[in-house]
C-alpha positions, -999 to 999 in steps of 0.1 A, spaced: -531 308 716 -556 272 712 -555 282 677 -519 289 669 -513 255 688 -540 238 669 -523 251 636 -490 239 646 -507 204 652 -514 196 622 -490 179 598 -486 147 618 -453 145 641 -444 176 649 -410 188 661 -401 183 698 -368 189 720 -349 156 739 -357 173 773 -393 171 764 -387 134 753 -371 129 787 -400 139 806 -424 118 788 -403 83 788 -415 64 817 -389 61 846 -401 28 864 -397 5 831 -390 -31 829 -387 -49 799 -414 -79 798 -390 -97 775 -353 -98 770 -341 -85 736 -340 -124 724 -374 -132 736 -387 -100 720 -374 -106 686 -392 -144 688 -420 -128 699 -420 -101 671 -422 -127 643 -447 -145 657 -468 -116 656 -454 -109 624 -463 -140 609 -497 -143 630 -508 -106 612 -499 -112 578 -519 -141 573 -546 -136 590 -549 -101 574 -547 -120 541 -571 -141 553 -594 -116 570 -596 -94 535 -587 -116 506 -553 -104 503 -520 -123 493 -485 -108 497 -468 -93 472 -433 -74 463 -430 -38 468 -408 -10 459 -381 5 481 -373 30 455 -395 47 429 -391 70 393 -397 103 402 -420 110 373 -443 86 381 -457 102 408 -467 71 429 -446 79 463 -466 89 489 -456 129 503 -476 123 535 -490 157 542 -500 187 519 -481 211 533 -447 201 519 -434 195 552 -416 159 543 -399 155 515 -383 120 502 -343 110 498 -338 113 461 -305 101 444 -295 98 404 -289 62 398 -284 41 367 -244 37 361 -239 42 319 -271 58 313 -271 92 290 -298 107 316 -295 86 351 -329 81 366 -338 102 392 -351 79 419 -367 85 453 -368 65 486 -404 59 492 -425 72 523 -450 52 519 -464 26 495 -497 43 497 -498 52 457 -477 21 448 -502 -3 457 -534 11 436 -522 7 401 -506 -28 412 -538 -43 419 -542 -36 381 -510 -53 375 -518 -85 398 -551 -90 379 -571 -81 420 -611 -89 412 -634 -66 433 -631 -81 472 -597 -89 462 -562 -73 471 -521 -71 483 -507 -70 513 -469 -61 513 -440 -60 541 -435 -24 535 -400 -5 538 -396 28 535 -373 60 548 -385 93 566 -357 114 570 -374 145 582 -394 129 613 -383 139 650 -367 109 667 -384 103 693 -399 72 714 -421 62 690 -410 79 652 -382 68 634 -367 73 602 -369 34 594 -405 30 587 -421 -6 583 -452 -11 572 -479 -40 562 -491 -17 532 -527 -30 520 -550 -23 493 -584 -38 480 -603 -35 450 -643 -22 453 -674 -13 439 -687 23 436 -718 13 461 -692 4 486 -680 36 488 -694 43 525 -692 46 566 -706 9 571 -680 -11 545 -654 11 563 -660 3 592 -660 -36 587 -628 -35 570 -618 -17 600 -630 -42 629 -614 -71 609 -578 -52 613 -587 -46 647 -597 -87 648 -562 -89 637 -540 -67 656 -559 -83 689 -558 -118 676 -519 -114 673 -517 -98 709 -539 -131 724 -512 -152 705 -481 -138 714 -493 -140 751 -501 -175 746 -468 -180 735 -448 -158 756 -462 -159 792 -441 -128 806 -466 -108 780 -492 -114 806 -492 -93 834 -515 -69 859 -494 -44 848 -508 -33 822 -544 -36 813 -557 -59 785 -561 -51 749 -591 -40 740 -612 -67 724 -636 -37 708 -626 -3 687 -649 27 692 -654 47 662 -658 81 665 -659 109 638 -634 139 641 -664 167 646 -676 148 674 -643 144 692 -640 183 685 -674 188 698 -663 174 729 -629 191 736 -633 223 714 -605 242 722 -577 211 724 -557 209 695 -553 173 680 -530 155 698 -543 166 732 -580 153 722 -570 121 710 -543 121 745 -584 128 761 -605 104 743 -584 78 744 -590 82 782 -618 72 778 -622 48 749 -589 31 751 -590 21 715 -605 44 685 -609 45 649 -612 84 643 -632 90 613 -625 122 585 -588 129 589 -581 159 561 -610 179 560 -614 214 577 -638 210 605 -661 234 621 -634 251 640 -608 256 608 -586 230 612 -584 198 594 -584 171 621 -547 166 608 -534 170 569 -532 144 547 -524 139 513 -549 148 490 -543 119 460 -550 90 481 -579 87 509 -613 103 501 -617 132 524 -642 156 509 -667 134 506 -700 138 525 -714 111 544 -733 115 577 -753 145 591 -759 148 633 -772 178 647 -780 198 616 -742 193 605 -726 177 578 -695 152 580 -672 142 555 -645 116 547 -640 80 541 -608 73 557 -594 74 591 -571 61 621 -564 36 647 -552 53 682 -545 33 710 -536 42 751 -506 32 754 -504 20 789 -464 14 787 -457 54 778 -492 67 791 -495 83 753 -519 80 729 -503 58 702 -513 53 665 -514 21 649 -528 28 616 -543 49 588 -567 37 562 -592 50 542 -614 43 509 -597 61 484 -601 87 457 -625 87 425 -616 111 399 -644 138 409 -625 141 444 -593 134 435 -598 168 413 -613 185 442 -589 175 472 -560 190 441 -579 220 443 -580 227 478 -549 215 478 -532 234 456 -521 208 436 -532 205 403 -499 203 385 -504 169 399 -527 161 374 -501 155 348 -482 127 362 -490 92 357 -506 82 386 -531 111 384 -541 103 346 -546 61 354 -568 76 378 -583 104 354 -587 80 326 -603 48 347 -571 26 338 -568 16 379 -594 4 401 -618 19 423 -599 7 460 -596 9 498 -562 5 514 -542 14 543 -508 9 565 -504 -10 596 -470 2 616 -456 -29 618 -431 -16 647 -461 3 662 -476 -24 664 -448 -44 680 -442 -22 702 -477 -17 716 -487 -52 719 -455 -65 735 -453 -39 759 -422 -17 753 -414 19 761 -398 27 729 -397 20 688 -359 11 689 -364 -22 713 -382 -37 686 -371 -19 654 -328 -16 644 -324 18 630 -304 54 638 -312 70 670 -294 104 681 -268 98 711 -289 122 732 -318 102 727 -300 70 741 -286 86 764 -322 98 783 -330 59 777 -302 41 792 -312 52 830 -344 41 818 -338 5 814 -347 10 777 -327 -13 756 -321 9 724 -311 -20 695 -285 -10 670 
C-alpha cells in the first residue's frame, strides 16, 4: 500500500475530492485584513520582493511571454509523466498556416535563452512578473489555474555548479520572502498577531534521502506535512531523481533543473541534484505549503541523460534542446517564486482566491463561505 501511495504522489498536485477539501479548510478563520487592506498589502509585498530580489541577485525585470510557438519547445510541461498538458489554439488571422501557439505553464525554458538575448554577464540575470495558465490542476485551497509567478534566471560559471552557490542563492530568496513579510507587518499592523507564530528568520536545508531516511515509508507529501513539523521552513534538496526507495522525491521535468548530478556522499550513499524547493508550515491551513522551486540547471551532458531516463529524446530536435546542445545559451540558475503563494502565506489567509482573481468551481465556494473565506471574483 506505502508504495502504491508513494507512486501516486508523485507528479506534483495530485487529484483530490471537495469533501476532502472541506475537511482540511480551517473552520475558526478570520481574515487579518479586509479584501481592501489585503490588496494594499499585496503590492507592497509585491513591490518590496521584486526589487529586492533584483537587488539581492543582480537581476532587472524584464517582459515575458504569455503565449509561445509550439516548435520552439521553450514552454515548461512541468512533470515527465505527461500528466499537464498546455492550452493550445491556431492563431494568426490571414496566415496560409496559422501558428500553433500554446499558453505557457511556466517561464522556466523562456527565460534561459533570454539571458542570451538581454546580453546577462555571468552574476547577471531577469526577473519577470510571470503569467501563465494550468488548466489541469485540482482547484483547491491553494492551486489554481491562474498561476503568477516572479520567474528568475541567472547566468554562471561551470565551477559554480554546486551545493554551496545553491544554497546562497537560496538564503537570499528566503532574505527576501522574510524581508517582505517584516515590511508588510510594519505597514499593516493587523498582520501582527499571537495567532500565528512568526516567520521564520532561517531555512533548514535538508536533502530528499535524508528526509526519506527519516520517514521511510511516508510518501511525499506526508514527509514534508512531518518535517515541516519540525523545521517550519525548508529548502528540500534533489527533487527528480529516484531515491533509495524507487521513487523520485517528486517528478520534474527533465530539460530544465540538474537532477542527475552527483554531489554529496553521507553514510556510504551517494546524493544527487542541484535544484530544489521551498516548503513552509502553514500555520493558517495547518499544511505544508510550497513557496518555490529552483535549481541550477542543465549542461548538455545531463540534459542528454535526464532525456534518456526520461524518455524523451525526440526532444533533442527542437530549438531549445540544440541552443543548449550547440553552447548558443548560457550556463544558468533560475527558479519561480509563487507570487500568490507567497501572498497568501505571509499575509495570513486560508485560501489562494482571497489574494489571487481567477475561476473557482461553485462547490468549492460554497465549502468556503461558512468559513468566512472571502473567495475574490
Amino acid at each position: 500500500m506505502a508504495g502504491k501511495d508513494k507512486k501516486a504522489d508523485l507528479a506534483g498536485p495530485g487529484v483530490s475530492t471537495y469533501p476532502e477539501v472541506a475537511k482540511i479548510l480551517p473552520g475558526d478563520y478570520t481574515p487579518l485584513l479586509s479584501p481592501k487592506e489585503r490588496m494594499k498589502a499585496l503590492f507592497e509585498i509585491k513591490k518590496y520582493i521584486e526589487e529586492n530580489l533584483c537587488k539581492e541577485l543582480n537581476l532587472f525585470m524584464v517582459q515575458v511571454p504569455l503565449i509561445v510557438d509550439i516548435r520552439s519547445g521553450v514552454n515548461d510541461m512541468l512533470d515527465r509523466d505527461g500528466s499537464r498538458t498546455p492550452v493550445e489554439f491556431n492563431c494568426g488571422l490571414g496566415l496560409k498556416t496559422p501558428i500553433r501557439a500554446q499558453i505557457v505553464q511556466a517561464a522556466t525554458k523562456w527565460k534561459r535563452p533570454a539571458l542570451k538575448e538581454f546580453d546577462c554577464k555571468v552574476g547577471e540575470g531577469v526577473c519577470t512578473d510571470m503569467r501563465a495558465v494550468r488548466k489541469d490542476y485540482f482547484l483547491d485551497h491553494d492551486h489554481s489555474s491562474y498561476v503568477d509567478q516572479w520567474d528568475w534566471e541567472r547566468v554562471m560559471t561551470e565551477d559554480q555548479r554546486n551545493l554551496d552557490f545553491l544554497k546562497d542563492i537560496v538564503k537570499k530568496i528566503w532574505k527576501v520572502i522574510y524581508g517582505a513579510g517584516k515590511h508588510a507587518q510594519e505597514m499593516f499592523p493587523k498582520l501582527k498577531t499571537d495567532n500565528y507564530p512568526p516567520i521564520p528568520e532561517e531555512l533548514t536545508f535538508l536533502h530528499a534521502e535524508e528526509i526519506l531516511d527519516m520517514f521511510p515509508d511516508l510518501p511525499r507529501k506526508q514527509r514534508e506535512t512531518a518535517i515541516l513539523q519540525k523545521y517550519p521552513a525548508v529548502f528540500i534538496i534533489g527533487v527528480g531523481y529516484v531515491l533509495k526507495d524507487g521513487y523520485p522525491h517528486e517528478m520534474r521535468a527533465a530539460d530544465y533543473d540538474d537532477w542527475i548530478t552527483p554531489t554529496i556522499k553521507k553514510n556510504g550513499e551517494q546524493y544527487h541534484g542541484l535544484n530544489g524547493d521551498i516548503l513552509v508550515w502553514n500555520p493558517v491551513t495547518k499544511r505544508r505549503h510550497e513557496l518555490t522551486s529552483m535549481g541550477i540547471r542543465v549542461t548538455k551532458e545531463t540534459l542528454v541523460k535526464q532525456l534518456e531516463l526520461a524518455n524523451q529524446m525526440e526532444s533533442l530536435k527542437l530549438p531549445y534542446h540544440k541552443a543548449i546542445m550547440n553552447d548558443q545559451i548560457p550556463l544558468s540558475i533560475g527558479g519561480g517564486i509563487g507570487q500568490s503563494r507567497t501572498y497568501m502565506y505571509l499575509l495570513r489567509t486560508a485560501h489562494l482566491g482571497e489574494v489571487s482573481v481567477t475561476v473557482w468551481p461553485d462547490e468549492l465556494k460554497e465549502i468556503c463561505k461558512p468559513r468566512n473565506i472571502h473567495v475574490l471574483e
